[in-house]
FILUMVO-923587 format. One record per residue: x, y, z of N, C-alpha, C, CB in turn. Coordinates in steps of 0.1 Angstrom, whole numbers, plus 2048, in hexadecimal, padded with zeros to 3 digits. Atoms other than C-alpha are relative to their C-alpha. Glycine has a CB too. Layout:
XYZXYZXYZXYZ...
REM end
This chain:
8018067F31DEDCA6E980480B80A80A7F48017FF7F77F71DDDE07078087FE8077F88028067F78007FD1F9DE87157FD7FD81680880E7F78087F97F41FEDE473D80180A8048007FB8098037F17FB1F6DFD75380F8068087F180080C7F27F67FB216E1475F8077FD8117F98128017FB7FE7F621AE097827F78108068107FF7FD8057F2800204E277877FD80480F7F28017F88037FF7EE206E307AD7F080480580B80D80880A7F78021EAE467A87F17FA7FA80680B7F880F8068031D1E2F7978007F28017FA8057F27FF80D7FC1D3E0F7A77EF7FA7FF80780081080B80B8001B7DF37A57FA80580C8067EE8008057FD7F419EDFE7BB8028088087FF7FA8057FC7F57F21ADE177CF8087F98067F480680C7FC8087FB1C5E007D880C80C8078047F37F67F37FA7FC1E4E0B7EE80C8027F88047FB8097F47FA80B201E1D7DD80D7F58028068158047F38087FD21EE017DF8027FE7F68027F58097FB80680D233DF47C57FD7F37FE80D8007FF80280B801231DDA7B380A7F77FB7F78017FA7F580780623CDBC7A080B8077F77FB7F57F87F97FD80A244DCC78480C80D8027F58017F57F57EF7FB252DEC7958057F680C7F68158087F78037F026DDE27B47F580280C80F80F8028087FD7F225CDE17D37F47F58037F88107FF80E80C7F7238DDA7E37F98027F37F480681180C7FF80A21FDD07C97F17FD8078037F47F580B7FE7F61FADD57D37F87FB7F57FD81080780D7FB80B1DADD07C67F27F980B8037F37EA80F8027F11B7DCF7DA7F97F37FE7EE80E80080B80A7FD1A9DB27E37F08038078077F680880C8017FE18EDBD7FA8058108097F97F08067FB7F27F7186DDE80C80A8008097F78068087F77FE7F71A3DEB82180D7F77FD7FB7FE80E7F380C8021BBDC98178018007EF7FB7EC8087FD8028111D2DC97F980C7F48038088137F67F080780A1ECDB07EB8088017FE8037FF7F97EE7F9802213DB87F080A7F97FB80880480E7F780880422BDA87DF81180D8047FC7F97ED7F37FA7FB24EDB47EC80C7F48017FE80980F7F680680026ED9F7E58048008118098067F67F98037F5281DAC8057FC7FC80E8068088008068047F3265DA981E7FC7F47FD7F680880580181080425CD8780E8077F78058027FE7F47F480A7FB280D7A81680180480C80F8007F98028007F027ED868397F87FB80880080980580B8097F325DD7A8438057F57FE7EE7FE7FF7FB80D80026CD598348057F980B8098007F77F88047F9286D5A84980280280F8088037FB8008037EF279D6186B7F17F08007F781680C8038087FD25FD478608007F27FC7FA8038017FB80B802274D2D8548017F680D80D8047FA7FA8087F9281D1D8737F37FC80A80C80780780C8087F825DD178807F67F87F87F880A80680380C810252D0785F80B7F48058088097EB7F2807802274CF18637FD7F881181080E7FE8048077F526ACEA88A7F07F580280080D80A80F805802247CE187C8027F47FA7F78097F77FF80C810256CC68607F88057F87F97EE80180B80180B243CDD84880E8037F67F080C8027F27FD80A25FCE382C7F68147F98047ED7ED8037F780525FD0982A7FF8027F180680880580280080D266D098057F17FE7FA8077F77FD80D808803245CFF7FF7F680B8017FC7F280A80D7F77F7231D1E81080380C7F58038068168007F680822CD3D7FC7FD80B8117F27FF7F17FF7FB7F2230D5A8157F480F7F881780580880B7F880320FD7280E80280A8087F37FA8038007F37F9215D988197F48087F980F8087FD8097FD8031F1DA981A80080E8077F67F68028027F27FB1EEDCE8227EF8078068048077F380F7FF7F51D5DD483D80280880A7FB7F38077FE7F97F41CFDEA8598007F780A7F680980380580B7EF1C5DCB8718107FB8017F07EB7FD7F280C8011E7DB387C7F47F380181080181280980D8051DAD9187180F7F87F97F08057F17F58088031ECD758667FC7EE80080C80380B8098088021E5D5385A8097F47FA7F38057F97FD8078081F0D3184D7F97F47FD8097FE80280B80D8031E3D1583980A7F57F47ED8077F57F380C80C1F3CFB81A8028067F87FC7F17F67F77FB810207D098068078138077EF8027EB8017EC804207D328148008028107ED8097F57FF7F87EF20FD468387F78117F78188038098067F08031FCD6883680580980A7ED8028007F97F97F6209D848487FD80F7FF80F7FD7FE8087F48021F5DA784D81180C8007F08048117F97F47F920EDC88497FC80580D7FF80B7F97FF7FF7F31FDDD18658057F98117F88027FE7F980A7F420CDB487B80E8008007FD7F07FE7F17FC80122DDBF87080280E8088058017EF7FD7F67FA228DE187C7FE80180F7FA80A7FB8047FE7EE218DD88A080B7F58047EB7FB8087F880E7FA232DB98A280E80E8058057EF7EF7F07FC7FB252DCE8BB8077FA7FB8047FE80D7F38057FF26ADB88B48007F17F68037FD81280180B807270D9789C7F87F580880D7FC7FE80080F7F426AD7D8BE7EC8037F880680481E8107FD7FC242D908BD7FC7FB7F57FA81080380480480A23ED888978027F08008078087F67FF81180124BD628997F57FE80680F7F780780D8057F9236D5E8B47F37FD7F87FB80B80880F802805214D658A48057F87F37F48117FC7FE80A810224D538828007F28058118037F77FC80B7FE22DD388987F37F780280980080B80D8037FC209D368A87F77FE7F57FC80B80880280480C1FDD338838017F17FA8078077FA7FC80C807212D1887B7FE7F480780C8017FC80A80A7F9207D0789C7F07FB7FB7FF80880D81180580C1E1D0688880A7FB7F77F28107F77FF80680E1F1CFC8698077EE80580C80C7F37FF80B7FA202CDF87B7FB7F780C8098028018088067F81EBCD588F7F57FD7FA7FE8068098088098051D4CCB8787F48098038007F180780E7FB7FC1B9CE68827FB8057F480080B80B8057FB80B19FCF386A80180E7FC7F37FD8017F87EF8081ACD128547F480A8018068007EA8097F480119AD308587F68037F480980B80280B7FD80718AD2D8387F67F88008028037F480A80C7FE17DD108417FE7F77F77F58038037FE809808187D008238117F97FD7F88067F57F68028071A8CF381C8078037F27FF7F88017FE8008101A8CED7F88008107F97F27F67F98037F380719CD137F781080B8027EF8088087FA7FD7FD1B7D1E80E8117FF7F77FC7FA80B7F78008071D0D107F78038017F18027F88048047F680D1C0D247D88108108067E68098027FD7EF7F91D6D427ED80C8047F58088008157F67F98061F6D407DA8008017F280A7FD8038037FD80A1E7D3E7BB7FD8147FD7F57F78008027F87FD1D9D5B7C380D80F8017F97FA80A7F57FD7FA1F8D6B7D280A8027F58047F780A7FA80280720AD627B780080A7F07FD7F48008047FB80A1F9D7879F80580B7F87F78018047FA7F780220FD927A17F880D8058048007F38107F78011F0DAC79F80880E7FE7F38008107FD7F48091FADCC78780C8068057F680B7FF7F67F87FF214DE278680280E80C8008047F38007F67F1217DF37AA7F380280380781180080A8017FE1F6DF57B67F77F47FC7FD8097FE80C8078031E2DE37A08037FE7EE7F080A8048048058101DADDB77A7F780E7FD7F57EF7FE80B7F47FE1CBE017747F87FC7F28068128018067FE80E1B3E0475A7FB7F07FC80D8087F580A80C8021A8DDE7557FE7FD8088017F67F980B8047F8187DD675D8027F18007F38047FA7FD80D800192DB57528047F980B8087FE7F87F58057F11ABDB176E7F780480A8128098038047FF7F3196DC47857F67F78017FD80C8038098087FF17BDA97808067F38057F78007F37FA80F7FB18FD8C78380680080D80A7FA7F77FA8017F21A3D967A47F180380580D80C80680C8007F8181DA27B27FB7F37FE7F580B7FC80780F802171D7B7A680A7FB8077FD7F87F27F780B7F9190D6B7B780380480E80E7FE7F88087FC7F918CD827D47FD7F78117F68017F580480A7F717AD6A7EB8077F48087F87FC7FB7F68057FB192D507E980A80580E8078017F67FD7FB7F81A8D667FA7FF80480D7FF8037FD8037F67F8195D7880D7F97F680E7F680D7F78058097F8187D5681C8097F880D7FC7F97F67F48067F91A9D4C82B80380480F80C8047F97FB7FF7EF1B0D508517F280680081080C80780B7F97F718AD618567F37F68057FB80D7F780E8047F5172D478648067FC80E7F57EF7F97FA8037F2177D3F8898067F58057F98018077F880E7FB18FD2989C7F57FC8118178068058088037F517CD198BE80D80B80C7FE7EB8037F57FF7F3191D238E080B7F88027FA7FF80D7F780580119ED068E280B7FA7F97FD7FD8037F580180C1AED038C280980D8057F88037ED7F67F57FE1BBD268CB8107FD8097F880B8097F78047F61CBD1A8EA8077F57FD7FB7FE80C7FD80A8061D4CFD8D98128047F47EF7FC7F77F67FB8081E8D0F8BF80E80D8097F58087F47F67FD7F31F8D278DB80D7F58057F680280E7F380D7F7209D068EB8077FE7F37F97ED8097F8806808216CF98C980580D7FB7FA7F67F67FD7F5806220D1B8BB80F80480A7F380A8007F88007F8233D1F8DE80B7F37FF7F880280D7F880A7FF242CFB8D98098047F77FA7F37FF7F880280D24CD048B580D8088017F88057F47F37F6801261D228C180D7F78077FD81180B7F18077FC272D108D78057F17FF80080180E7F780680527BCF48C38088057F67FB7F67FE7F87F380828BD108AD80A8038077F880F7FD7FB7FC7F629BD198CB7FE80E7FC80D7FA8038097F37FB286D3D8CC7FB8008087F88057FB8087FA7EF278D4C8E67F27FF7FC8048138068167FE803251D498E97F780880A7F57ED8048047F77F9251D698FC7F880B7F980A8048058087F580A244D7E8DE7F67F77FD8098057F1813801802224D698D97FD80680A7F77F18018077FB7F621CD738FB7FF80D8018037FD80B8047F37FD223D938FB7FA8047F780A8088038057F880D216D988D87EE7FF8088047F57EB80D8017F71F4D8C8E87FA8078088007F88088017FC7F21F7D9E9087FC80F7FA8117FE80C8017F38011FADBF8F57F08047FC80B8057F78088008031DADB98E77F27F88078047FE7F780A8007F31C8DAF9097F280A7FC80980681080F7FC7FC1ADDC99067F77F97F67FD8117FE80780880E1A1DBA8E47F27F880980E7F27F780A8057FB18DDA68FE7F78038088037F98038107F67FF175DC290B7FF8017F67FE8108068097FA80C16CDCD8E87F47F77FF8098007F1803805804153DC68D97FE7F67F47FD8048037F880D809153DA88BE80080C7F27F37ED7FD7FE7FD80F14DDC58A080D80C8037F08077F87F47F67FF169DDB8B080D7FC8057FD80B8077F180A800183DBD8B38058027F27FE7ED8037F880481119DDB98967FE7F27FE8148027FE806809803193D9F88480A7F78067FD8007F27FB80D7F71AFD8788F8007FF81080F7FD7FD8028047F31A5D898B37EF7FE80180780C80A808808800186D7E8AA7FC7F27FB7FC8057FF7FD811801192D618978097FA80C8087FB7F27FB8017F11A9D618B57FB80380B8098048028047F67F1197D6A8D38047FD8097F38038047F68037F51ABD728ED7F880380E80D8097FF8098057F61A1D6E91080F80580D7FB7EA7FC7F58037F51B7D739368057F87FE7FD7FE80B7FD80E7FA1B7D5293C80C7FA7F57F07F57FF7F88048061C6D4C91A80E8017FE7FC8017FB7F57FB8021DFD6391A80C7FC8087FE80B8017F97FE7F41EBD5B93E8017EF7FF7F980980F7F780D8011F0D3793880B7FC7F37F57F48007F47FF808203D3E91980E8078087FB80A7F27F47F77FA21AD5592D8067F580A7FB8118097FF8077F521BD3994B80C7F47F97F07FA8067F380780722BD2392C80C8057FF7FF7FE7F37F67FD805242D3591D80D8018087FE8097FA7F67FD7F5252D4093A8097F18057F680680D7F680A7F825FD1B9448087F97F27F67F380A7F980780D26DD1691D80E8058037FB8057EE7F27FE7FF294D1591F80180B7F48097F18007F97F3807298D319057F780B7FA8087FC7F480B7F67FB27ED4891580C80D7FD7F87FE8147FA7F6800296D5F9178108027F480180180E7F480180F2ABD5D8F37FC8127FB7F87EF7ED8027EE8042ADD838E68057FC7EC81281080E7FF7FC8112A8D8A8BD80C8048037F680C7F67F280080C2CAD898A87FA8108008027F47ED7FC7F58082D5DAD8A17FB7FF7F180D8028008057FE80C2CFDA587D7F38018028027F67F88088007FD2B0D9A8857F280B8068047FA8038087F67FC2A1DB68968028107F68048028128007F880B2B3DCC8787F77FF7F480C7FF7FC80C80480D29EDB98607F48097FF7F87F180280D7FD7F827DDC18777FE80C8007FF7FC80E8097F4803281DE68748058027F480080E8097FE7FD80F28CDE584F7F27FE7FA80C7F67F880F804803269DD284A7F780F8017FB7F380D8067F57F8258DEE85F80380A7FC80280180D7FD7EF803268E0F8517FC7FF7F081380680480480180E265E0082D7EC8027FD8057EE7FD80D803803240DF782E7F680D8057FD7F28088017F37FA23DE188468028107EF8107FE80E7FE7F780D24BE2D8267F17FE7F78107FB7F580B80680D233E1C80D7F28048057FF7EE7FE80B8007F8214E1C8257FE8108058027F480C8027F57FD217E3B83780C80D8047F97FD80A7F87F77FD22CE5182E8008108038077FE7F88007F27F8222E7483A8047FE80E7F08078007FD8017EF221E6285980E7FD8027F87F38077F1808801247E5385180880F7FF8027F37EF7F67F4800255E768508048028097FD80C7FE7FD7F97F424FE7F86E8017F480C7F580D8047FD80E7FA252E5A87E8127FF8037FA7F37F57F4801807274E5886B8098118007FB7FB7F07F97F2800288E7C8778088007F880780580B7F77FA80929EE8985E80B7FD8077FF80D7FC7F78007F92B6E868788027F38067FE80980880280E7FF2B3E6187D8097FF7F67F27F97FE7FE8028092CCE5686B8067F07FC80680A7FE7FA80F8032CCE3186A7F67FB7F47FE7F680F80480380E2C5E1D84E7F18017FF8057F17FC80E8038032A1E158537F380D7FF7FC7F480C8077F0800295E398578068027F480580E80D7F87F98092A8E458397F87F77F581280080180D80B807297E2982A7F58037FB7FA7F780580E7FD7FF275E3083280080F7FB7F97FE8108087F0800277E5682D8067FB7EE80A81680E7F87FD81128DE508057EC7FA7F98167EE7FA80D80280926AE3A8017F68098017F97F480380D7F97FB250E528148018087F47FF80A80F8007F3808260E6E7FA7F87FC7F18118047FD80A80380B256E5A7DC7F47F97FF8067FA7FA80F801802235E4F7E77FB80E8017F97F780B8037F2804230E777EE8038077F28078078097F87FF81023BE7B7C680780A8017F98037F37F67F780025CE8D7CD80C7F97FC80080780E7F780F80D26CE757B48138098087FA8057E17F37FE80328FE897B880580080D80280B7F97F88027F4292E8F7DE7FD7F28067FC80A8097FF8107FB28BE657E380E7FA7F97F07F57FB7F98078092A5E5E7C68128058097FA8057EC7F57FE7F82BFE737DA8067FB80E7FF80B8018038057F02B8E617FA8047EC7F87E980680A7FD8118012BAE3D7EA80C8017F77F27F67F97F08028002DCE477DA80980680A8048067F47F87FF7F22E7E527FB8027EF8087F680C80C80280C7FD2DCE2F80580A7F47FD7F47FE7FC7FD80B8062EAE1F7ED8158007FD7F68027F07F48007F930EE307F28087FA80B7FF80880380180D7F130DE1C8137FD7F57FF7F880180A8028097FE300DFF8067FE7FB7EC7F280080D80380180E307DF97E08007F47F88078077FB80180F806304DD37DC7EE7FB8088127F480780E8027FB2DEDD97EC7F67FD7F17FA8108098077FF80C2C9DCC7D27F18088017FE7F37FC80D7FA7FD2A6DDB7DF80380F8007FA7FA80E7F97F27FD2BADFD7E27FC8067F18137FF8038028008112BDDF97BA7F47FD7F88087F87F98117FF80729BDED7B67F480A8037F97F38048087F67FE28DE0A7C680280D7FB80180180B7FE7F680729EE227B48008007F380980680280380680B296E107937EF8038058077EE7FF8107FC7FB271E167A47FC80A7FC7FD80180E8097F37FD26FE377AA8068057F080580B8117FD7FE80B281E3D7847F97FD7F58087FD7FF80B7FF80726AE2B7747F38028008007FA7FC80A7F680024DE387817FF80D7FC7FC8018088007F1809254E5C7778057FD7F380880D8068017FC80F258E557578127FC7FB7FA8157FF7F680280127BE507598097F47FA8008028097FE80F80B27FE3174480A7FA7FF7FF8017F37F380080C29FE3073380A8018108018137F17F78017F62B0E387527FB7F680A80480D80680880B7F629CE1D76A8097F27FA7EB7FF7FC7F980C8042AEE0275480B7FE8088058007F27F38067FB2D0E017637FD7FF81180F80B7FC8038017EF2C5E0478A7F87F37FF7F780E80880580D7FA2AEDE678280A7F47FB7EE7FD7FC7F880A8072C9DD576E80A7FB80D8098077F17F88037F62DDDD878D7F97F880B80580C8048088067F42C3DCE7A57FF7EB7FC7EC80B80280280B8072BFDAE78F80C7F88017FC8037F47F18048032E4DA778B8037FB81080D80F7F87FE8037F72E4DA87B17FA7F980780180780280E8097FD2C4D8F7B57FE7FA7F67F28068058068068092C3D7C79A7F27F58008097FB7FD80A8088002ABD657A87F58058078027F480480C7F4802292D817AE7F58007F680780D7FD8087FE80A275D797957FE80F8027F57F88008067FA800265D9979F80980F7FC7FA7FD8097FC7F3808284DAE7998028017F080C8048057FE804812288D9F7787F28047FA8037EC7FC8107F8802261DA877480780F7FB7F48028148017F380126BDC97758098057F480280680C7F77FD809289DCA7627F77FC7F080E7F780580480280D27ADB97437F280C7FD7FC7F07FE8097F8803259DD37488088117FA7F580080D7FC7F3800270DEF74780B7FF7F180880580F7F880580C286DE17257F48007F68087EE8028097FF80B264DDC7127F980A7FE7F97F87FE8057F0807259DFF7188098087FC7FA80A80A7F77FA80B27BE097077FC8027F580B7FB7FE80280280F26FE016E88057FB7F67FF8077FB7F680580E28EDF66CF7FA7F0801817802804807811801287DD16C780A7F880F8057F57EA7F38087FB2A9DC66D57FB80181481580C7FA8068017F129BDD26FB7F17FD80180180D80880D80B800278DC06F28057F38017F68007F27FB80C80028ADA36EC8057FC80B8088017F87F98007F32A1DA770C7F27FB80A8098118048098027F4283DAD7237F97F47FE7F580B80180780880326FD947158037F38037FF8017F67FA80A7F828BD7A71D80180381180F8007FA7FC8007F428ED887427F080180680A80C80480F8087FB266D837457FD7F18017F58047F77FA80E7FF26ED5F73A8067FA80C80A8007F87F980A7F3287D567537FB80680F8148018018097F97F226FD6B76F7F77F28047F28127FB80C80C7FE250D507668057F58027F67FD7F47FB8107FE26AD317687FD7FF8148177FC7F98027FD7F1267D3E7907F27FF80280680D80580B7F87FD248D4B7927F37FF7F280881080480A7FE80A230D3D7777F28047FB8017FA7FD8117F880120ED497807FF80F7FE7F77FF80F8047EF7F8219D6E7877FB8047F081180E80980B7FA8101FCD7C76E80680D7FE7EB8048037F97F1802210D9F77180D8007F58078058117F880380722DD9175E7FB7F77F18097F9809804807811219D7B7457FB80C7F87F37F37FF8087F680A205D9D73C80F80E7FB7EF80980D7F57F3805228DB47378087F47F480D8088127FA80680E236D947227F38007F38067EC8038097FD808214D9670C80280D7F87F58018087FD7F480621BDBC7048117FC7F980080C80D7F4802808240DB26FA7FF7F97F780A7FC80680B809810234D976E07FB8087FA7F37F580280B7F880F21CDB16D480C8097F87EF8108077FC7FB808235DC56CF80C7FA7F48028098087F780880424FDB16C27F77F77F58077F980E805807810231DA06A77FE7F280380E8017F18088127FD228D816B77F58008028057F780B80F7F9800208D836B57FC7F08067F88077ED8038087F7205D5B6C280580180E8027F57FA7FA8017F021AD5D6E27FB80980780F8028018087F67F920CD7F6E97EE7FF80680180B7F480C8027FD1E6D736EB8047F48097F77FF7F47FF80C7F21F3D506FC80780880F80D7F17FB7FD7F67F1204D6B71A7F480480280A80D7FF80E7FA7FA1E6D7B71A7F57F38077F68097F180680B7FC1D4D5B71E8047FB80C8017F87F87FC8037F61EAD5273980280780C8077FB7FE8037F47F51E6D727497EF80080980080F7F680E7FF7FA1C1D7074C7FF7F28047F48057F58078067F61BFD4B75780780380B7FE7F27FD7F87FC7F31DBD567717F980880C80D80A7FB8077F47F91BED7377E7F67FA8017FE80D7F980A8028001A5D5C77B7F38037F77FF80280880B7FD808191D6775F8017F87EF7FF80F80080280780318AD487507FA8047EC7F87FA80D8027F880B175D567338098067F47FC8078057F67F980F18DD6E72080F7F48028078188037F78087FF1A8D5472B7FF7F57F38017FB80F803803811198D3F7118028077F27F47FF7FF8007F980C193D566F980D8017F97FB80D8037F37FC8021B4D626F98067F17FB80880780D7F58138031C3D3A6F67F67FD7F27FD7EE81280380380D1AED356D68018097F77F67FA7FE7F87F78091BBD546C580C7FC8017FF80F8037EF8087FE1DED426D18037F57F48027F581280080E8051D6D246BE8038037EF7EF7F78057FF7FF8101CDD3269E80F8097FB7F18097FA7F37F88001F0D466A080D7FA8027FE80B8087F68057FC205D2E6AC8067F17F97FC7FF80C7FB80F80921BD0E69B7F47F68088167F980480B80B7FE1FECF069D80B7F88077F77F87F17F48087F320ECD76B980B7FF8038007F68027F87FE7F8225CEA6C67FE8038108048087FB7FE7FF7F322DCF36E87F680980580D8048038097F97F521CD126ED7EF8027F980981080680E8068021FDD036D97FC7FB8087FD7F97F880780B7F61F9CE96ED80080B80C8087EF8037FF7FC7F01FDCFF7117F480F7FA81680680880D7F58051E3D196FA7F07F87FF8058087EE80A80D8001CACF76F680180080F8047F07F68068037F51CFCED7187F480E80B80F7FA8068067F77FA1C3D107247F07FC7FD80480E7FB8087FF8061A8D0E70D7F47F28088078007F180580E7FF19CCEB71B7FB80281280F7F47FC8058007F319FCF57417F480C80680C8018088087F67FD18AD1573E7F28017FB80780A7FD80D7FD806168D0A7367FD7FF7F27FD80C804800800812169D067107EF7FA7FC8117F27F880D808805146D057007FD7F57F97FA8067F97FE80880313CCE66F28037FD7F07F87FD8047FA800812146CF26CA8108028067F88117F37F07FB800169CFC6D98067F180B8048168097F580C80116FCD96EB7FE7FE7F78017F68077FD80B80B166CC66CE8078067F47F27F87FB7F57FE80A17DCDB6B980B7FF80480080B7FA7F58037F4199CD86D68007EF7FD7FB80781280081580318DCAF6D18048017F37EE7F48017FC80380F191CB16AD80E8017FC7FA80B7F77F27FC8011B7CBD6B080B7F780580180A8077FA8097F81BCCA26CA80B8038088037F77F97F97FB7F21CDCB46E68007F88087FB80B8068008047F11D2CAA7098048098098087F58028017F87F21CFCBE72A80D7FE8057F47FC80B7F28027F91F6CC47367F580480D81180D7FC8008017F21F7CB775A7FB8118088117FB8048037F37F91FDCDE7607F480A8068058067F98067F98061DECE67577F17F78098038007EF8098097FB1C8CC87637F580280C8077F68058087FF7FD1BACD277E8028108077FD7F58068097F28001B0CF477C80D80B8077EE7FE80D7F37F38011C3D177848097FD80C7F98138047F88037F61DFD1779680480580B8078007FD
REM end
């Protein structure tokens, strides 16, 4: 069984952008469509959460419920629908200040609570997203080296890529403006950063429509629009509320982080050496190890970590950059720490168990294998974690559990096909109605099964777990 691929910065899915991933600490990438990739990042995850908790919460939508989608893009874009907020890196880097980011999040969630039609113009498709999202998608970049994977994220793809991009009318726009402005300020926020986030992007409305960013052409902005948004805000009683100190510390931790990852030639000299606040020191410890200068990032994020040694992302980044060079054996205890300090981190636990079953002894197959386990009780679609517990089974001689991971890897990616395959090599390997028979049958049942493999699936007398019923997750 093929092992996965390394976290390989260097040979990502498509040319995807160099960020980390699940399985490594950090941003995880993988290309969905030219120019836009797929980020999974714990700490920027729990911050967008938490600037767009309290407008979920003013909405009656129960944040818990939303999957918070970080997509790596040059455009700022940003989007919500059932189940999922989307949120471009590039709207993080043009957003000044926290107020500017709520804003346009808020103006989102004004469409999603208002009942307007989702940009993909389907609902039901819209709320494929965190399936999607969920997927994990390879080891820092991508899944290198399978075509498999690269066929199934490219087939699932569209989904995606269908979400926030057909057009809103004007008046839905303006529509979503007023409730987006209401939402801040029943938060009690200011709904000074929609406007100005807007305002800064006034010219947008000379261009022409193929040299707009795409969300100001699902948004198109207008004078008129802008200047009766500004005419609101201005009479809300907490027009003039100023971002929390934390708050605006978050906003350039977001920004210098994603700045390292994204562009870090440019983050050198953004980020002076002589800067010496946290979020520069930050960005340049990451720029170093996306420039592969593995030793002068590792000295910079134990300077960091001198200052800040109950940071868990501190420890998952230097658990990063360790096990990407090769560094293995020593990557264990920095992610053991990062883990110990987040336990309810699937994704650092991702990493930790990937970095235990490339030890090799049984006893750390065994370990990892349990901390991929209690990752998927969180997080049970991420196909990145079912395909690193697959390799630990193989190695460890389970030869049924290992093909039912694999199975649950590929229907997790969408590739229906070997997702079968794989679940009836499970079957014949696995105790007859047990647990992870039956959840190796139900695969078998939702993915198309020819008409000799139901009526051998009927002959057994299975039944379709709920889980499974209607179709991927």
């Amino acid at each position: 069984m093929a092992a996965p691929a390394r976290l390989g910065l260097r040979n990502s899915l498509a040319a995807a952008l160099a960020f980390s991933l699940v399985l490594r600490p950090g941003l995880a990438t993988a290309q969905f469509a030219p120019g836009d990739s797929l980020i999974r990042d714990t700490e920027i995850e729990e911050m967008l959460r938490r600037d767009v908790a309290p407008l979920f919460a003013a909405a009656g939508i129960d944040s818990k419920s939303i999957q918070i989608v970080l997509v790596g893009s040059k455009e700022p874009n940003a989007s919500a629908g059932p189940g999922v907020m989307m949120v471009t890196t590039a709207l993080i880097l043009e957003a000044d200040n926290p107020n500017e980011l709520q804003g346009v999040m808020a103006h989102e969630v004004g469409h999603l609570a208002g009942g307007h039609s989702f940009r993909s113009g389907d609902a039901q498709r819209a709320g494929m997203v965190p399936m999607i999202l969920t997927m994990g998608l390879g080891v820092l970049a991508a899944l290198a080296g399978s075509g498999e994977a690269a066929a199934g994220l490219i087939s699932s793809a569209p989904y995606f890529g269908q979400l926030g991009y057909a057009g809103y009318s004007r008046e839905q726009e303006h529509r979503a403006d007023q409730a987006g402005a209401t939402l801040l300020e029943r938060a009690g926020l200011s709904a000074r950063g929609l406007a100005e986030f807007f305002d800064k992007f006034r010219y947008q409305e000379v261009f022409a429509q193929y040299r707009r960013f795409k969300y100001f052409i699902d948004h198109p902005l207008s004078s008129d629009r802008i200047e009766a948004l500004q005419r609101r805000v201005e009479t809300l009683p907490h027009y003039n509320v100023k971002d929390t100190p934390e708050a605006l510390s978050e906003h350039e931790i977001m920004k210098a982080k994603l700045d390292g990852f994204i562009n870090p030639q440019v983050s050198m000299g953004k980020y002076d050496e002589k800067d010496m606040s946290y979020p520069a020191r930050y960005a340049r410890a990451i720029a170093y190890y996306q420039m592969k200068e593995p030793d002068k990032a590792l000295k910079r994020v134990d300077a960091l970590l001198a200052d800040q040694p109950n940071n868990p992302y501190l420890w998952e980044l230097k658990g990063q950059i360790l096990f990407e060079f090769g560094r293995v054996a020593e990557a264990e205890a920095p992610q053991r720490r990062s883990v110990d300090l987040k336990p309810d981190g699937p994704l650092l636990r991702i990493n930790l168990g990937q970095t235990l079953i490339a030890l090799g002894p049984r006893q750390k197959t065994e370990e990892g294998i349990a901390e991929l386990r209690k990752a998927l009780t969180q997080e049970e679609d991420n196909a990145v974690a079912w395909r690193i517990l697959a390799e630990g089974y193989d190695k460890h001689g389970d030869e049924g559990l290992a093909r039912l991971a694999t199975a649950e890897y590929e229907y997790n990616i969408g590739d229906m096909k070997q997702a079968r395959q794989f679940a009836i090599r499970a079957r014949e390997r696995l105790p007859k109605n047990g647990p992870d028979w039956r959840r190796a049958t139900d695969i078998v049942l939702v993915s198309k099964p020819t008409p000799d493999e139901a009526r051998e699936i009927g002959r057994s007398g299975s039944l379709v777990s709920r889980s499974l019923a209607f179709g991927p997750r």
